[in-house]
C-alpha positions in Angstrom: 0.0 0.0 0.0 2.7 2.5 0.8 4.1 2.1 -2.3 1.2 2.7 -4.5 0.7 6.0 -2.6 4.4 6.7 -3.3 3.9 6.2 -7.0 0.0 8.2 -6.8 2.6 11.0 -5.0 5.5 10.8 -8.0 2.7 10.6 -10.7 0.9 13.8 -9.4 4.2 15.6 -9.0 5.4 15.2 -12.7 1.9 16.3 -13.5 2.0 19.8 -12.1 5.5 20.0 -13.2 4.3 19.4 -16.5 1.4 21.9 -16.2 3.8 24.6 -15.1 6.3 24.3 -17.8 3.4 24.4 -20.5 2.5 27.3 -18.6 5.3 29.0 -19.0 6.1 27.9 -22.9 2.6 29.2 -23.5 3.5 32.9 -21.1 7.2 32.7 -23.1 5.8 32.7 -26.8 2.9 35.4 -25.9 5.5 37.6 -24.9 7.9 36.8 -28.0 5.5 37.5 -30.4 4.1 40.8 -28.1 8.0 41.9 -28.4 8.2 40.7 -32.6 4.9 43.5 -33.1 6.5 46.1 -31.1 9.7 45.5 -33.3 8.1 45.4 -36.7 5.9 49.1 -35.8 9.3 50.1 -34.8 10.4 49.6 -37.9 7.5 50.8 -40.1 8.0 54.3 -38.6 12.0 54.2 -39.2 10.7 53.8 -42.7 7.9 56.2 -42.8 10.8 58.9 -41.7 13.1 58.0 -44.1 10.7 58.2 -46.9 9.5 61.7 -45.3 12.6 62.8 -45.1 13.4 61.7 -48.8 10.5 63.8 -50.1 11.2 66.6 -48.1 14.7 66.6 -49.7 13.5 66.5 -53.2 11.0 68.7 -52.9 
């Protein structure tokens, strides 16, 4: 009896373990793609100054 509760114990243990990693592989990805936006508006408005700066040259 003692050691089905130790394996009952183990098996919940690598459960939660396994629930908090996918946890935080879901948390890390939300973030990556949060920061991948943030870069990509970045660099729409590096190129929305060039260009403005371009025509303001020609012009």
């Amino acid at each position: 009896m003692e050691n089905l509760a130790e394996i009952y114990f183990v098996s919940a243990m690598m459960i939660l373990i396994l629930i908090g990693c996918a946890i935080a592989v879901v948390l890390f990805f939300r973030t990556y793609k949060r920061e991948q936006l943030e870069r990509e508006k970045e660099a729409r408005k590096i190129e929305q100054l060039k260009r403005k700066e371009e025509k303001e040259e020609q012009a």
